[in-house]
Residue frames relative to the residue before (quaternion, step in Angstrom):
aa qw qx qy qz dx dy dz
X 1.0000 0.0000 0.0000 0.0000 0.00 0.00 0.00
X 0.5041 -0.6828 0.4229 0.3177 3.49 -0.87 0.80
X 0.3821 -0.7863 0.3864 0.2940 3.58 -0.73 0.44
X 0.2503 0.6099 -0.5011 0.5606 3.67 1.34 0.76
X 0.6386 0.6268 -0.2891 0.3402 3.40 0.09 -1.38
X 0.7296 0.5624 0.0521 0.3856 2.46 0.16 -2.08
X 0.7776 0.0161 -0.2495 0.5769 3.86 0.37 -0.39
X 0.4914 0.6386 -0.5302 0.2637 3.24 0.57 0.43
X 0.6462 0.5287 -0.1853 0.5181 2.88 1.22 -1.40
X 0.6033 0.4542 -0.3428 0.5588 4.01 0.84 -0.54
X 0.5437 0.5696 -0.4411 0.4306 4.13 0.84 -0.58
X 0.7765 0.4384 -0.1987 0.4066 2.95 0.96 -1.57
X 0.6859 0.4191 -0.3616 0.4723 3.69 0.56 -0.55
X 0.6461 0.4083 -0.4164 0.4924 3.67 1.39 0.12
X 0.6005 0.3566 -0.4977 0.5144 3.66 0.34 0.46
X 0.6580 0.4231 -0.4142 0.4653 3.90 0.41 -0.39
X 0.4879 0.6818 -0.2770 0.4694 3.64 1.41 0.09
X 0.7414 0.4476 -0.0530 0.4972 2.77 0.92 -1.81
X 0.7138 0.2341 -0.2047 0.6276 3.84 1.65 -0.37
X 0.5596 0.5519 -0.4572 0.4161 3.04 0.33 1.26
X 0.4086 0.5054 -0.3523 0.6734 3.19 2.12 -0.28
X 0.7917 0.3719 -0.3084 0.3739 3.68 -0.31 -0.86
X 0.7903 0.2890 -0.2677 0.4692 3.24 0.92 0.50
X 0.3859 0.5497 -0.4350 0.5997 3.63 1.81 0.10
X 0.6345 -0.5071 0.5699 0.1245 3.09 -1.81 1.26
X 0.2212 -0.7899 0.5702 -0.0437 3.56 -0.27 1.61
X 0.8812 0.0420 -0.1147 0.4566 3.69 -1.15 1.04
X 0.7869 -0.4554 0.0994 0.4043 3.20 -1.37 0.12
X 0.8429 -0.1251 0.0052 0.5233 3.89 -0.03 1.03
X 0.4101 0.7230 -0.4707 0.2958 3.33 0.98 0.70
X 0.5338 -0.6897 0.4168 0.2562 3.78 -0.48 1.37
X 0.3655 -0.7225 0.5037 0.3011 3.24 -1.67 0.89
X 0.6978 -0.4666 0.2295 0.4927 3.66 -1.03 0.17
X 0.8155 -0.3295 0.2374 0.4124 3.25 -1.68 0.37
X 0.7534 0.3862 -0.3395 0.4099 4.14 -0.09 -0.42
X 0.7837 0.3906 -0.2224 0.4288 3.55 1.56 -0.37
X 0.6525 0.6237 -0.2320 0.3626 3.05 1.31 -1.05
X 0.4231 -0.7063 0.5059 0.2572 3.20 -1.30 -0.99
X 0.5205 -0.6526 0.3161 0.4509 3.81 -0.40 0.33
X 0.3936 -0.7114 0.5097 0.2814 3.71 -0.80 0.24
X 0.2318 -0.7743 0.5806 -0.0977 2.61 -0.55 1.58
X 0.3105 -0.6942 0.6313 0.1522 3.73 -0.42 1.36
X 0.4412 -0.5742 0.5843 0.3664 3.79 -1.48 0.94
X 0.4398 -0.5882 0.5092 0.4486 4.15 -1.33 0.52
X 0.3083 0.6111 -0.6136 0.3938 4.06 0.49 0.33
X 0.6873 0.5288 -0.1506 0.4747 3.49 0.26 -1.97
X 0.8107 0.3737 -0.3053 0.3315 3.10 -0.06 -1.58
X 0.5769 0.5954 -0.2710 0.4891 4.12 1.20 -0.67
X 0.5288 0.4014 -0.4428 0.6026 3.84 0.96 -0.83
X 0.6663 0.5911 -0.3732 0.2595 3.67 -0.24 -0.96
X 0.5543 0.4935 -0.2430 0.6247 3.07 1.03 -1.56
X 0.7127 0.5784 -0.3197 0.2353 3.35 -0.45 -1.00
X 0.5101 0.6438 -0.1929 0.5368 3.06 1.34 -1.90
X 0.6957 0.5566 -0.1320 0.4346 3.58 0.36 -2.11
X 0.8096 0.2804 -0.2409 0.4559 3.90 0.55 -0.48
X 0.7729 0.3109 -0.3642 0.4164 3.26 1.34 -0.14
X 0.4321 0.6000 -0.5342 0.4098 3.29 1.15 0.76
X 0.6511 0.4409 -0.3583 0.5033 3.47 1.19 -1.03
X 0.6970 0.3944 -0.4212 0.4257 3.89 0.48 0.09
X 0.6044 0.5368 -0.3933 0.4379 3.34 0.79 -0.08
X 0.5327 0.6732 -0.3099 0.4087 3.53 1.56 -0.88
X 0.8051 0.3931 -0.1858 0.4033 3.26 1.11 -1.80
X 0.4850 0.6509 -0.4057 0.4202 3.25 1.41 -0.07
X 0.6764 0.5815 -0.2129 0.3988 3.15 0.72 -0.75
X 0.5459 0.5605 -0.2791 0.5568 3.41 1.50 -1.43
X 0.7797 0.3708 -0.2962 0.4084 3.73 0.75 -1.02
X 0.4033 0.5153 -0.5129 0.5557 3.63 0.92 -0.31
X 0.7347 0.4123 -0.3908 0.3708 3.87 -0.60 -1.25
X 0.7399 0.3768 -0.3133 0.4609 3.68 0.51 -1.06
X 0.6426 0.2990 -0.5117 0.4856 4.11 0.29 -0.15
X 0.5052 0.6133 -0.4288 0.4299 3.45 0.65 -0.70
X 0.7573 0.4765 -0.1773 0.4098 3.97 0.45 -1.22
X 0.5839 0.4471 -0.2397 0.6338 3.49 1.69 -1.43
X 0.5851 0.5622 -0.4479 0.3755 4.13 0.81 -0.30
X 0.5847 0.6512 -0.2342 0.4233 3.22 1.26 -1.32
X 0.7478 0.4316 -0.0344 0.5034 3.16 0.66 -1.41
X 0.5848 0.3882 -0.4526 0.5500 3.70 0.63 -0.13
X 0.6534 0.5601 -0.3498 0.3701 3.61 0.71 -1.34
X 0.7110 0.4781 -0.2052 0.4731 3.67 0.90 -1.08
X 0.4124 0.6127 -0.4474 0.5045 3.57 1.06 -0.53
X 0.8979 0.1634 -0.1145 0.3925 2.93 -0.47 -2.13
X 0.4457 0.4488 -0.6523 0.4178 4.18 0.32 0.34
X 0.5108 0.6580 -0.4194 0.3609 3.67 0.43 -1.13
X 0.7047 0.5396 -0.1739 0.4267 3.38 0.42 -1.52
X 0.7948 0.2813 -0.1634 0.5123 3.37 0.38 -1.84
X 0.5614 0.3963 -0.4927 0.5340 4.09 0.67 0.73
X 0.5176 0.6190 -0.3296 0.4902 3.65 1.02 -0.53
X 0.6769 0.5184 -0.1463 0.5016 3.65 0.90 -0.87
């Protein structure tokens, strides 16, 4: 085989090498870029803990918001009416 040939033809099957890594999917399930890959697509197991996670943080939030506000209207009823009964 001529030797022109020959590393040409090895140049070439090393750069089509060399771009095929940069676009194969690298470690342990990690997606290839956007023209090759695919969207991630969370399993509906996952996707329901999340949620789940996601509604009881927001109920635990508003609980709180209400605790602070009777708590705040307590404050304020109490101070009202001492106000008054020194006022008297």
């Amino acid at each position: 085989m001529n030797d022109k040939v020959f590393y040409t033809s090895a140049a070439v099957v090393a750069i089509l090498m060399i771009a095929l890594s940069l676009v194969w999917p690298q470690g342990l399930g990690t997606r290839s870029p956007a023209p090759f890959g695919h969207e991630v697509v969370l399993p509906d197991v996952v996707r329901a803990q999340r949620e789940k996670a996601d509604r009881d943080a927001k109920r635990k939030a508003e609980q709180a918001a209400e605790r602070a506000a009777k708590a705040q209207a307590a404050t304020e009823a109490s101070a009202s009416s001492t106000s008054s009964a020194s006022a008297q």
